[in-house]
C-alpha positions, 0 to 999 in steps of 0.5 A: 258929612259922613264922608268927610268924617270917614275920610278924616278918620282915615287921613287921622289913621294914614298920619298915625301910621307915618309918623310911627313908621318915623319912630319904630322900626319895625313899623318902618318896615311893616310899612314898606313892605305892603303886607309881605312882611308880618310881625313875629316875635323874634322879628320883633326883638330883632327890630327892637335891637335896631333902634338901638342901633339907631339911638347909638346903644348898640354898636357891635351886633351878630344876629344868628337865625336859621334859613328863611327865617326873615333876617335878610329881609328885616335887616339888610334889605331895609335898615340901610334906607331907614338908617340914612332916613334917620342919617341921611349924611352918613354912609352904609357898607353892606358885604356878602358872599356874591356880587348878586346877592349884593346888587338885590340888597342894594338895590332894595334899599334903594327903592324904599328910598326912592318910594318912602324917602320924601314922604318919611324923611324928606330925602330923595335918591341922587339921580348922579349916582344911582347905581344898583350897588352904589348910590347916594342920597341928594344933596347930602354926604350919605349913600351906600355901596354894597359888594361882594367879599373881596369887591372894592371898598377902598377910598369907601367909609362906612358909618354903617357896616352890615355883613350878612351871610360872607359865607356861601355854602358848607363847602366854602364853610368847610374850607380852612383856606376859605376861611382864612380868606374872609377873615384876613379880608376882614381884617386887612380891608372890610373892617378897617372902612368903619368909621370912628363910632361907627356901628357893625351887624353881622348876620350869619347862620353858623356853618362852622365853629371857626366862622367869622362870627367864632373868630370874633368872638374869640378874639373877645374872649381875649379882650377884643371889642364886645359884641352883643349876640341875637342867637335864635334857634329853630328849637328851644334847647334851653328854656334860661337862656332862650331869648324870647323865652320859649318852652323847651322843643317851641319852635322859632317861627311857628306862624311862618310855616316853620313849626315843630312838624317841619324841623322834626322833617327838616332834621330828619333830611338835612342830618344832624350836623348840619341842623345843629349848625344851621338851625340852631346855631351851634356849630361844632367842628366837623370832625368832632371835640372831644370825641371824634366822629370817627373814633365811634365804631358801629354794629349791626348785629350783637355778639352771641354773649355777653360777659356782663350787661348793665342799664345807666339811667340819667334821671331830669332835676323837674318833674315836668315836661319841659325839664332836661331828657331823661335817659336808660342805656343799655351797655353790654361787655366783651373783653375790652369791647362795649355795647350800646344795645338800647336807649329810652330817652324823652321828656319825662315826668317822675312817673314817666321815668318809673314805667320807662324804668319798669319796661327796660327792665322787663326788656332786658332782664340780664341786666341786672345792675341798673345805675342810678347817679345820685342827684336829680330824681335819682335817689327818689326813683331808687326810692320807689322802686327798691322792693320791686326791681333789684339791683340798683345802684346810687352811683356818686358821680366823681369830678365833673362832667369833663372829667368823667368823659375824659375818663372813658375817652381812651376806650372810645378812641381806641375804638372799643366802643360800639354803637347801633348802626344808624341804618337800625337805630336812627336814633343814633346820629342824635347820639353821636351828635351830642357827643360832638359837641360836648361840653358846649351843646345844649344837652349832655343826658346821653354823655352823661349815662353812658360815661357812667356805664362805662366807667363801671363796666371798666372798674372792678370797683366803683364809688357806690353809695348804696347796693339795694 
């Protein structure tokens, strides 16, 4: 009786997990893929967006998510054979970069057919036409053909069309004319193969700003078709926005070995450009927007004088750690030419952001003014300190952040402003990554502090509120 029992319980349990695997997605694919696939949060969310993909909800989709990260896996390996269990009528078009990488997505799909398929959805893989690439569903209109870009498509309809991953490598990134191919591609053949109704995904990890996923979704800015976007960095940069609600600097997928630890040595061998892009999904033209990479001119060892030196700080709006960076410069001046001679940045707490004010000013004492923008914590910093360190100053920033930087650009790109060499401060390609990417990254606290300094070390005179 006992046994019976037990094996009631465990036929109760199998049924249980079936008929979930049925309904939920990401039970499907914790089913199929025998324990080599594990929940994650931001798999989850990505499951979550795929039933609604499955309920008609959704019908234009880009999910952005780093290297390794689990998207091929959760999505275009799986979902085809999970979306014709649902729809076994209805066709799949899966495109990526090469012939290879299609054959080992169609060819997945095709097993889970084959293994799960009568099980779970009373559908089996037609013995006619059973390729690795090009397969159909027996006794029923369904299937799916992957390819390669530019692979034959033509006469082929697609209920489903997943694209994943068009782009090979920085190289073919890189290239306009590749570029220019896989869009035009896009255009003429890839997109015109969707059905009436039919639902799009398109899975990337951005490579270059005037990347597929960048071409669309300029063209919706200008009216085109609406897409929902899954964009997952590697680190959280910007706690309001972040999608699964992480704190600033918590890593995407800690449980998978990809934790703090490993994306600090991650950007530390891949560099900055490639990390912002590839890691976190916010690519930015190679060569830079506003301020170009190669307007920077660089040093490795000061002048002998200086005919004047000032400290800019940038002070966070919260007193906690997970608020924005605060930041100190230190900015030197020779004739027409400045000096980025050190930076304190870090998380900071109001506390923090007295002692690191303290240690700068002991550090560099020829620095005499030390400008503070009036908002943030600022005006209680200058508060605190104004009978212990002299020279503050409450600067009162003019326009905004745009036009400020617009205001120092012409000094930058007439290549009168020097950086520390990166071989000396590492800390610089940060720096000038940030630079990069303005106004659109995630953080401008060094923009900020330096076009300060720079405006006043260019001005006679400047909006000062306050001298203390």
């Amino acid at each position: 009786m006992a046994n019976y029992s037990k094996q009631l319980i465990q036929a109760l349990a199998e049924n249980a997990k079936m008929e979930l695997a049925r309904r939920h997605y990401v039970d499907y694919v914790e089913l199929v893929h025998h324990g080599s696939w594990s929940r994650a949060a931001h798999l989850n969310l990505v499951c979550e967006e795929l039933d609604k993909v499955i309920s008609g909800e959704t019908k234009r989709l880009m999910i952005f998510m780093p290297p390794r990260h689990g998207k091929s896996m959760t999505v275009t390996k799986t979902f085809p054979s999970y979306f014709l269990g649902k729809y076994p009528d209805k066709r799949v078009i899966e495109v990526s970069y090469g012939s290879e990488l299609a054959e080992e997505f169609g060819e997945s799909n095709r097993e889970k057919i084959h293994k799960w398929g009568k099980e779970l959805f009373g559908i089996e893989v037609s013995q006619t036409q059973a390729t690795k690439t090009n397969w159909n569903i027996q006794d029923h209109f369904g299937g799916m053909v992957s390819v390669a870009v530019g692979g034959s498509i033509t006469g082929k309809g697609a209920d489903l069309l997943i694209i994943d991953d068009p782009i090979k490598n920085r190289m073919e990134a890189e290239s306009e004319a590749s570029r220019s191919h896989l869009i035009a591609e896009y255009q003429s053949s890839i997109r015109t193969r969707v059905h009436a109704g039919g639902t799009i995904i398109l899975i990337l990890t951005r490579w270059q700003e005037d990347d597929l996923a960048g071409f669309l979704l300029k063209k919706q800015n200008e009216g085109a078709e609406e897409w929902k976007v899954i964009s997952l960095p590697a680190i959280c940069e910007d706690e309001e926005h972040d999608l699964l609600h992480r704190k600033v600097g918590q890593a995407l997928w800690p449980e998978g070995g990809y934790d703090e630890q490993w994306a600090e040595e991650i950007k530390r061998d891949v560099g900055s450009y490639d990390w912002a892009s590839l890691f976190q999904q916010r690519p930015a033209p190679a060569e830079g927007g506003m301020f170009k990479r190669g307007y920077w001119k660089y040093y490795k060892q000061l002048p002998g004088k200086f005919e004047q030196i000032v400290q800019s700080w940038d002070c966070t709006f919260k007193d906690k750690k997970e608020s924005d960076y605060v930041v100190g410069q230190v900015w030197g001046k020779v004739g027409a030419d400045r000096y980025l001679i050190d930076q304190v940045r870090g998380k900071m707490s109001f506390t923090e952001t007295i002692q690191a004010m303290r240690q700068l000013t002991a550090k560099y004492p020829k620095a005499y003014r030390k400008l503070i923008e009036n908002k943030a914590n600022g005006p209680a910093v200058m508060d605190v300190l104004k009978h212990e360190i002299s020279g503050l100053v409450s600067v009162e920033p003019e326009g905004g952040k745009v036009v400020r930087a617009n205001a120092v650009l012409p000094a930058v790109e007439a290549g009168n402003v020097y950086l520390p060499d990166p071989t000396i401060a590492p800390w610089i390609l940060d720096f000038v990554e940030e630079f990069v990417v303005f106004p659109n990254g995630a953080h401008d606290d060094q923009v900020d502090a330096m076009t300060q300094a720079n405006t006043y070390l260019h001005e006679s005179t400047f909006n000062i509120r306050n001298l203390i």
